[in-house]
LOVEXGU-735496 format. One record per residue (C-alpha): chain; residue in three letters; x, y, z. Coordinates in nm, 4 decimals, padded with zeros to 6 digits. Example, Ala and Ser with C-alpha at 12.3 -4.5 7.8 and 13.67 -1.06 7.14 Angstrom:
2
+-------+------+----------+----------+----------+
| chain | resn |        X |        Y |        Z |
+-------+------+----------+----------+----------+
|     A |  Ala |  01.2300 | -00.4500 |  00.7800 |
|     A |  Ser |  01.3670 | -00.1060 |  00.7140 |
+-------+------+----------+----------+----------+
end
This chain:
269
+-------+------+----------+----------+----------+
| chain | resn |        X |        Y |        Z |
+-------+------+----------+----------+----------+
|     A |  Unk |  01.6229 |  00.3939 | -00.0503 |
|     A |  Unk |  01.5478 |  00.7279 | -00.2597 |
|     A |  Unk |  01.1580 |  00.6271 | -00.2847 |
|     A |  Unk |  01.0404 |  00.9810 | -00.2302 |
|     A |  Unk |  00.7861 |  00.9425 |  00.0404 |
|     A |  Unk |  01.0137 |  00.6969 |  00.2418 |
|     A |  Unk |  01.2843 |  00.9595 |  00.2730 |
|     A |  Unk |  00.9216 |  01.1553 |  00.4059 |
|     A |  Unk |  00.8705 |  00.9575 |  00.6770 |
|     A |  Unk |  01.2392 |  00.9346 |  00.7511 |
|     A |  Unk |  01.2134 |  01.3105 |  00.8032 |
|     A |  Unk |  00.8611 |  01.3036 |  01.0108 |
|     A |  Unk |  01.0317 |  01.0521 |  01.2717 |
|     A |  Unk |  01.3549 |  01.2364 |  01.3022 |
|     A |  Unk |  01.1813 |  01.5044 |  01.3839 |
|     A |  Unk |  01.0014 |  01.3305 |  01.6432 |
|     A |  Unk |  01.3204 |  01.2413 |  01.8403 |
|     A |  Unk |  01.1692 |  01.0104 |  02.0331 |
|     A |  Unk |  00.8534 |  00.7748 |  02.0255 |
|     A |  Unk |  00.6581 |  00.4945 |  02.1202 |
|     A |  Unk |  00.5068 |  00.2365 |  01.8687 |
|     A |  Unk |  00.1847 |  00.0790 |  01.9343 |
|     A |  Unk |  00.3042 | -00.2419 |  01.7643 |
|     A |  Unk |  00.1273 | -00.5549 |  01.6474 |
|     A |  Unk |  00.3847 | -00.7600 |  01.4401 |
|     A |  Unk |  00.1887 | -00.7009 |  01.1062 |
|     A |  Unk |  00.2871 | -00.5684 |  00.7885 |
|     A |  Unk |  00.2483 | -00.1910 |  00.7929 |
|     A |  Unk |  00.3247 | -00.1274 |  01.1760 |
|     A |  Unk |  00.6626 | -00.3370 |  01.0661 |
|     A |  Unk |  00.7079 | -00.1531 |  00.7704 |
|     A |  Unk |  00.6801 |  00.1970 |  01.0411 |
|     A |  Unk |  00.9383 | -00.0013 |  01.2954 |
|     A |  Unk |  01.2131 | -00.0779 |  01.0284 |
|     A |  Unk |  01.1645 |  00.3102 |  00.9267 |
|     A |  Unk |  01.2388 |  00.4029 |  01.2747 |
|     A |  Unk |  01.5499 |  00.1863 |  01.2850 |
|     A |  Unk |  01.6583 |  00.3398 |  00.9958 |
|     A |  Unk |  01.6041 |  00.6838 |  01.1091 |
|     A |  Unk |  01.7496 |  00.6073 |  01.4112 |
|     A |  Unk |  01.5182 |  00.8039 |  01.6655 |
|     A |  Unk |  01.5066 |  00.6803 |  02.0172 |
|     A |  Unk |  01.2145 |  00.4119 |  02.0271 |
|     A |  Unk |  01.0022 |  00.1935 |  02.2305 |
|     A |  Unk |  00.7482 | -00.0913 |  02.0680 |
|     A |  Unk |  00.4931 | -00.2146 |  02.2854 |
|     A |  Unk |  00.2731 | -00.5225 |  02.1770 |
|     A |  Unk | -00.0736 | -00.5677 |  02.3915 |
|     A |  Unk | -00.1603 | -00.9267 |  02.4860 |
|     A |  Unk | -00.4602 | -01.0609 |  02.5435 |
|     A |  Unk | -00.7155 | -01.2816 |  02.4528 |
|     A |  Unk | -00.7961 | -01.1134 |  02.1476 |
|     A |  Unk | -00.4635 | -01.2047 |  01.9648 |
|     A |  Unk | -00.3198 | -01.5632 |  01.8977 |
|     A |  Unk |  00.0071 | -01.4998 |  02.1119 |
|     A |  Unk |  00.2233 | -01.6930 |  01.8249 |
|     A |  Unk |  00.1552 | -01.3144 |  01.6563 |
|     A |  Unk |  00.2852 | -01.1856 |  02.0028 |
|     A |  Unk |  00.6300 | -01.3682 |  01.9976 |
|     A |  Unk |  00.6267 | -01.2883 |  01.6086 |
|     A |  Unk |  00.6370 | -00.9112 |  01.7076 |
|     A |  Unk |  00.8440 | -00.9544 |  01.9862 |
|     A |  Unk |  01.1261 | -01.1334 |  01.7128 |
|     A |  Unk |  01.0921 | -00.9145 |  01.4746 |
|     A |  Unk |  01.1266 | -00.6031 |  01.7263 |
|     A |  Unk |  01.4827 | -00.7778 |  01.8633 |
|     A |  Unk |  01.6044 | -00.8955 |  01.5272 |
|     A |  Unk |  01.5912 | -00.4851 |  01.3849 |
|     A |  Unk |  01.7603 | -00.4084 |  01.7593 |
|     A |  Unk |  01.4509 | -00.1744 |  01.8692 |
|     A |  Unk |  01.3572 | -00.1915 |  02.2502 |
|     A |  Unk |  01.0300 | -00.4085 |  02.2641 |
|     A |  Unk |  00.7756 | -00.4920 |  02.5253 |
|     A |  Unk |  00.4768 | -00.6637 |  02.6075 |
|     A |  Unk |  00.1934 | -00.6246 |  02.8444 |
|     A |  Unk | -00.0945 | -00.7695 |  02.9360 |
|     A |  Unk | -00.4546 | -00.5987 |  02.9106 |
|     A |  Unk | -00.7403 | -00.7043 |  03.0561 |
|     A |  Unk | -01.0401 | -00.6197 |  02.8327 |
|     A |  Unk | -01.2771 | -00.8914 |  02.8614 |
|     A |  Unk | -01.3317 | -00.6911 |  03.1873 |
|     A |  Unk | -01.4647 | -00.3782 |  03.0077 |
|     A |  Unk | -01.8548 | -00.4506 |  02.9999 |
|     A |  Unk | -01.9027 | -00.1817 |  02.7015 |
|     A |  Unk | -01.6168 | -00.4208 |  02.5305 |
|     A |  Unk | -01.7062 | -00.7559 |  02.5559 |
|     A |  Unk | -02.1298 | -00.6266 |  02.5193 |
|     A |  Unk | -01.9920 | -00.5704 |  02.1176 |
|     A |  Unk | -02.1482 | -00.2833 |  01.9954 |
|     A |  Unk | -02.0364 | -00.1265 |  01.6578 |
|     A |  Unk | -01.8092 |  00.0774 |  01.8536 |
|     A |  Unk | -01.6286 | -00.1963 |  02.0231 |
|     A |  Unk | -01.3073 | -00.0953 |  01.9027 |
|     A |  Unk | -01.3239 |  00.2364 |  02.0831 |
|     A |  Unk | -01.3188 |  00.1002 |  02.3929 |
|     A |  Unk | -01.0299 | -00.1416 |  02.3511 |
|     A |  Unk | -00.7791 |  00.1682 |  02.1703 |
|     A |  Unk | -00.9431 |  00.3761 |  02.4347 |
|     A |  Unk | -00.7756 |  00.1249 |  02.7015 |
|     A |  Unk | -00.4591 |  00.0369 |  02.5087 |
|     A |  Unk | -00.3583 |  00.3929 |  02.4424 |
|     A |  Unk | -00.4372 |  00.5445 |  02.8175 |
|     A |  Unk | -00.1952 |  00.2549 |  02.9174 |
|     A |  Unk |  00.0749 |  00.3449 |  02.6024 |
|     A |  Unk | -00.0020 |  00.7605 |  02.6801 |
|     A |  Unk |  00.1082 |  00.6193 |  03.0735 |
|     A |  Unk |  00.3610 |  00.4734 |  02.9825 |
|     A |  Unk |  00.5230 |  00.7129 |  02.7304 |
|     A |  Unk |  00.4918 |  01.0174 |  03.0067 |
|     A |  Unk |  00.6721 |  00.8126 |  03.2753 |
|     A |  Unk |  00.9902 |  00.7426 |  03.0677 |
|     A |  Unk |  00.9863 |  01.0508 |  02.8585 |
|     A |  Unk |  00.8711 |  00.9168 |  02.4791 |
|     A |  Unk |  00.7547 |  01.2728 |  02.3301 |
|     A |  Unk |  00.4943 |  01.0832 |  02.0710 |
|     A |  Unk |  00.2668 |  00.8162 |  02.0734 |
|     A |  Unk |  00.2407 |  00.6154 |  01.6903 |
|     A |  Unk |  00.0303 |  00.3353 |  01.5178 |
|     A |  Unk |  00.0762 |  00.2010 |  01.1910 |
|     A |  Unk | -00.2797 |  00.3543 |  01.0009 |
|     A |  Unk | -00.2336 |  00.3810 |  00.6399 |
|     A |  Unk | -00.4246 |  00.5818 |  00.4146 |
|     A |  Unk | -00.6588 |  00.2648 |  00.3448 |
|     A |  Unk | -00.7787 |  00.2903 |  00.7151 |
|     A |  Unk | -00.9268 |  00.6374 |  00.6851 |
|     A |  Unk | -01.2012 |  00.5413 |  00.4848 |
|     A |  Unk | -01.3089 |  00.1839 |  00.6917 |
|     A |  Unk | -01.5076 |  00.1679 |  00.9505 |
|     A |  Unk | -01.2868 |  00.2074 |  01.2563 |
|     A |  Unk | -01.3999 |  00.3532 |  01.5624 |
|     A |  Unk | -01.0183 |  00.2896 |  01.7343 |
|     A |  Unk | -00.9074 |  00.5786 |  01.5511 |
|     A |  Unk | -01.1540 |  00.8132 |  01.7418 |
|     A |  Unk | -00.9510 |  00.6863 |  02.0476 |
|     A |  Unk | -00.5913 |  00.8063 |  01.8799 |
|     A |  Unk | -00.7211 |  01.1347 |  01.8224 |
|     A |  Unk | -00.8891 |  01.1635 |  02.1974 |
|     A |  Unk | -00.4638 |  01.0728 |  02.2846 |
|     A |  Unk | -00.2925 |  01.2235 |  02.0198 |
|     A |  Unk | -00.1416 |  00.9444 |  01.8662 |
|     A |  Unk |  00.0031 |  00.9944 |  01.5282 |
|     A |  Unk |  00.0265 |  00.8134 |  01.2219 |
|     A |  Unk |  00.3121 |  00.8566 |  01.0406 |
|     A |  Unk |  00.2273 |  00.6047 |  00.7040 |
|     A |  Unk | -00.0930 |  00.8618 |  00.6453 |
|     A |  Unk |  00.1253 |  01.1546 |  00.7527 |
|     A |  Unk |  00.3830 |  00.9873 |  00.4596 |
|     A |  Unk |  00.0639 |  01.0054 |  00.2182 |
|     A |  Unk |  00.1288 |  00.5711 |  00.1901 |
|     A |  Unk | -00.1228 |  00.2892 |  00.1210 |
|     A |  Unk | -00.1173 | -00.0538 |  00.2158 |
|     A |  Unk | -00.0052 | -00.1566 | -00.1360 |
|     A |  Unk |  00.2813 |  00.0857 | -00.0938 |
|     A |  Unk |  00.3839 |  00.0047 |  00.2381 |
|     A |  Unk |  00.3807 | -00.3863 |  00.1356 |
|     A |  Unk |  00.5998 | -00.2648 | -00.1934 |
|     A |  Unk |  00.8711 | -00.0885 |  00.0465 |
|     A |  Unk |  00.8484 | -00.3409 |  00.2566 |
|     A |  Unk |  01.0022 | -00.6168 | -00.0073 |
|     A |  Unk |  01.2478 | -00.3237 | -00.1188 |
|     A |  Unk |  01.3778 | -00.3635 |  00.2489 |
|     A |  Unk |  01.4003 | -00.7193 |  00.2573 |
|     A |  Unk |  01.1388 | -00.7389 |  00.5586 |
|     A |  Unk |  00.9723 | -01.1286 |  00.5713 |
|     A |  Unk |  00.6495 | -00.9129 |  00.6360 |
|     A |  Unk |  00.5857 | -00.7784 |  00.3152 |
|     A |  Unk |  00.3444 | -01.0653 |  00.1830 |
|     A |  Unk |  00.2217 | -01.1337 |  00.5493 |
|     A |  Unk | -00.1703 | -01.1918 |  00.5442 |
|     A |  Unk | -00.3551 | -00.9510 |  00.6806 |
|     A |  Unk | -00.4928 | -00.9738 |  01.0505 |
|     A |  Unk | -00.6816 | -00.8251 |  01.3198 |
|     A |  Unk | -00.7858 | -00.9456 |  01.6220 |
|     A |  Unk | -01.0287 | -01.1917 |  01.7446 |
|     A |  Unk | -01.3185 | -01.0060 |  01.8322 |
|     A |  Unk | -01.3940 | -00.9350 |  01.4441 |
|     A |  Unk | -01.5314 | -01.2898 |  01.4298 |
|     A |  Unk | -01.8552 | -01.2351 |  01.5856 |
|     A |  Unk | -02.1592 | -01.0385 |  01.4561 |
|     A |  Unk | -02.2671 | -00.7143 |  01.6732 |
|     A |  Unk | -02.4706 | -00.7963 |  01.9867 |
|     A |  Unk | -02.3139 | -01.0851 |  02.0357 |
|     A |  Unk | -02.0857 | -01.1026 |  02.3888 |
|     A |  Unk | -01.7364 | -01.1804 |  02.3632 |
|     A |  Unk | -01.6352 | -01.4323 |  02.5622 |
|     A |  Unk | -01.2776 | -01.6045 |  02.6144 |
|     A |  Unk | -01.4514 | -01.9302 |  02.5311 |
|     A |  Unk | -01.6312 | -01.7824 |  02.2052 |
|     A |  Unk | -01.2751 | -01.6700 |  02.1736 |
|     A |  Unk | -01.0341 | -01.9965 |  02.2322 |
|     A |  Unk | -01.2818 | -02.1820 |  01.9890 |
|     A |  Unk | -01.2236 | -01.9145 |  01.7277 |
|     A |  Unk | -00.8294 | -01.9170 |  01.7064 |
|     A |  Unk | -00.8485 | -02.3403 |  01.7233 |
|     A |  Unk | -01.0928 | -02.3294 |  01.4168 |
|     A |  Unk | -00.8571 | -02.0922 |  01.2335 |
|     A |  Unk | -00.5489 | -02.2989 |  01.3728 |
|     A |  Unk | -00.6807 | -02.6415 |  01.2017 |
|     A |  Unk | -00.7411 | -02.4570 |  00.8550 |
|     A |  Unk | -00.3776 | -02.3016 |  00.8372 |
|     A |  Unk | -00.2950 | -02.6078 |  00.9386 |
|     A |  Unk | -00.4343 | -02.7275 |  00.6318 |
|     A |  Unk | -00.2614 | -02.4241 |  00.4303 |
|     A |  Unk | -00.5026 | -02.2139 |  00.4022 |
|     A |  Unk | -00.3248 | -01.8604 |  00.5184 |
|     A |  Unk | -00.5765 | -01.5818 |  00.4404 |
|     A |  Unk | -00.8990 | -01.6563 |  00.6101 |
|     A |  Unk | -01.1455 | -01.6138 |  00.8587 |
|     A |  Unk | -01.4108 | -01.8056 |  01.0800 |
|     A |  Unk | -01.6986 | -01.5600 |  01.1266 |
|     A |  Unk | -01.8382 | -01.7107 |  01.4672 |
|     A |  Unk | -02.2159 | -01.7201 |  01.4490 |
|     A |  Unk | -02.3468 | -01.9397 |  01.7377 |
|     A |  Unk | -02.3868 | -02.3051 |  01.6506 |
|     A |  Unk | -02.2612 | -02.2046 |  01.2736 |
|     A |  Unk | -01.9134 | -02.1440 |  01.1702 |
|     A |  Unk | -01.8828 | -01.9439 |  00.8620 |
|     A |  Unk | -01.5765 | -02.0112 |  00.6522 |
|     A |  Unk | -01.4161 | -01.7299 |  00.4678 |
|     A |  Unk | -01.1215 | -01.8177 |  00.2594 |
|     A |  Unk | -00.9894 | -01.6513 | -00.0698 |
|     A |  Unk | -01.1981 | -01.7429 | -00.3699 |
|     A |  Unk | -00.9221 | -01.9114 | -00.5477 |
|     A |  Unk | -00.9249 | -02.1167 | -00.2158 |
|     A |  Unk | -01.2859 | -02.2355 | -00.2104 |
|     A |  Unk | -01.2593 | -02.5022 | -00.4777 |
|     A |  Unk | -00.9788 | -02.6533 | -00.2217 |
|     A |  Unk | -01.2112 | -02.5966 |  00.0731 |
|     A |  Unk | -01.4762 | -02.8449 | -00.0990 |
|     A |  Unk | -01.2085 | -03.1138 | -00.1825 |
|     A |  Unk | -01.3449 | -03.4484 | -00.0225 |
|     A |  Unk | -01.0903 | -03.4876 |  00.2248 |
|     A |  Unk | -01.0519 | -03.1549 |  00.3167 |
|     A |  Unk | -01.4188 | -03.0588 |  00.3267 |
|     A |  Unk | -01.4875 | -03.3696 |  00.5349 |
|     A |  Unk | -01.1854 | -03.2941 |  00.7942 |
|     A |  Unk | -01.2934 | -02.9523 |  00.8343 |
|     A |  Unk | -01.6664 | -03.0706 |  00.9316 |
|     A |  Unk | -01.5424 | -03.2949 |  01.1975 |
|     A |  Unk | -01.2875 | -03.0984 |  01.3472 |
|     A |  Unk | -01.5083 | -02.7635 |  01.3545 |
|     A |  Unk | -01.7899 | -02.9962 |  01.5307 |
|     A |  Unk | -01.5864 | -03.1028 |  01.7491 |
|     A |  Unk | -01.5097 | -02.7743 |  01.8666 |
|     A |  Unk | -01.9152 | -02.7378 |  01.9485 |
|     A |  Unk | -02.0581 | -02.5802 |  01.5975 |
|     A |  Unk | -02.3549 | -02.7319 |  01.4898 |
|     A |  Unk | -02.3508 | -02.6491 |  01.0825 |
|     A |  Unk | -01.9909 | -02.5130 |  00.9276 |
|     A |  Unk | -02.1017 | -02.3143 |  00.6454 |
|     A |  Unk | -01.8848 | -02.1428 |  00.3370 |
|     A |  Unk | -01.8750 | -01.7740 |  00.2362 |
|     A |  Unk | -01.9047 | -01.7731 | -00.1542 |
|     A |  Unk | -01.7809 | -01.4935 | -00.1289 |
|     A |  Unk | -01.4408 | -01.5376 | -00.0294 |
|     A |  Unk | -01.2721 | -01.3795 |  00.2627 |
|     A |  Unk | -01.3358 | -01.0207 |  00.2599 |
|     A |  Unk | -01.1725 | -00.7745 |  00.5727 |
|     A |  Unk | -01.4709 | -00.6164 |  00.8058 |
|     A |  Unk | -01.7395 | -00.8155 |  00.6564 |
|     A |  Unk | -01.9124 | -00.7751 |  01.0011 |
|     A |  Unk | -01.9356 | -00.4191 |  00.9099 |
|     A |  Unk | -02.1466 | -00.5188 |  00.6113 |
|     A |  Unk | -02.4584 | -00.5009 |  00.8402 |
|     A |  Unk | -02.3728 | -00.1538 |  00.9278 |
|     A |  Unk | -02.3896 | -00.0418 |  00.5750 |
|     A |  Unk | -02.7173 | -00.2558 |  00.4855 |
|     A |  Unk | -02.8746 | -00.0363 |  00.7903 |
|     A |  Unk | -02.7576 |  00.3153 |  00.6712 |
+-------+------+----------+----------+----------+
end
């Protein structure tokens, strides 16, 4: 591929000879893994698992890591254990990057991986995300933004390379459901990914349910809505989300929108 920043990050990875990928399965940190294969630097993936991630996106990762022939693993974390974690403050996502990348940082020193790398794009330096504080406290680097890439880029490239990721929905993990101040529990957490379960099930793909207590809040694409409100469908979705123990299942008329937890956070500033 001649695409100008590609052959970029080609360069930035060969001259990292060797590295360790923080890797979730998703679009850009697949995009970042196939570039590695191609610039064929010595490589480790590692994929966390835990309750915050649906662990069909584990196996995904782990697949997609054996299929382009890069050394993969996966480990367990344990951060419904960390108080100032599961207590879900705005800066909840510190404390979970904090964890996974003194574990990855560990890790790399013991079996001689010179750098430590996520998949951050250029989109991610404006949005609120307190995990990056924790890559700079361990030096982790990102090629994409080092490549000067956006998501829409990386998602481009990625269909250039024939990767099945490039139209992937977006995702993040679990604990983005529920509003600040709320505790994250494995419970809280389990009745999140079977919510979200019964409407893919239903083929809805991009989509959310914000967990508010006893209400579910439904965020699905706006061209989606309309199909959310179809008698059968609407009606389905009601019983099953009751069933899971929410009181009132509401819709966003909004449509699904990434980090609309955070939109409290600009409403206060």
């Amino acid at each position: 591929m001649k695409n100008k920043k590609f052959q970029n990050l080609l360069a930035t990875l060969k001259a990292m000879q060797s590295v360790l990928l923080a890797y979730s399965g998703g679009v850009d940190s697949t995009f970042l893994l196939k570039a590695i294969q191609v610039s064929g630097v010595t490589a480790l993936s590692v994929t966390a698992s835990s309750e915050l991630i649906p662990y069909r996106d584990v196996l995904t990762a782990q697949g997609i890591a054996e299929e382009l022939g890069i050394q993969h693993r996966i480990f367990k974390t344990h951060i419904l254990l960390t108080d100032d974690f599961v207590s879900n403050t705005p800066e909840r996502c510190f404390f979970c990057k904090d964890a996974l990348y003194k574990e990855l940082q560990a890790l790399a020193l013991t079996e001689g991986y010179r750098f430590i790398l996520d998949g951050s794009t250029l989109d991610d330096i404006n949005d609120f995300r307190p995990g990056s504080k924790a890559a700079q406290q361990y030096h982790v680097r990102s090629p994409l933004i080092e490549a000067d890439l956006s998501k829409g880029e990386v998602r481009e490239l990625s269909q250039q390379l024939g990767l099945s990721t490039w139209d992937k929905p977006s995702s993040s993990c679990l604990a983005t459901r529920f509003p600040y101040g709320r505790r994250i529990t494995k419970e809280a957490l389990n009745r999140v990914e079977m919510a979200e379960n019964f409407l893919k099930s239903l083929g809805f793909n991009e989509l959310r349910v914000r967990d508010h207590g006893s209400v579910a809040r439904i965020e699905v694409r706006k061209e989606d809505i309309d199909l959310v409100l179809d008698h059968g469908k609407r009606d389905a979705i009601s019983a099953t989300l009751k069933s899971l123990g929410y009181a009132f299942i509401a819709l966003d008329l909004d449509g699904y929108q990434s980090g609309s937890m955070n939109r409290v956070l600009k409403n206060n500033t």
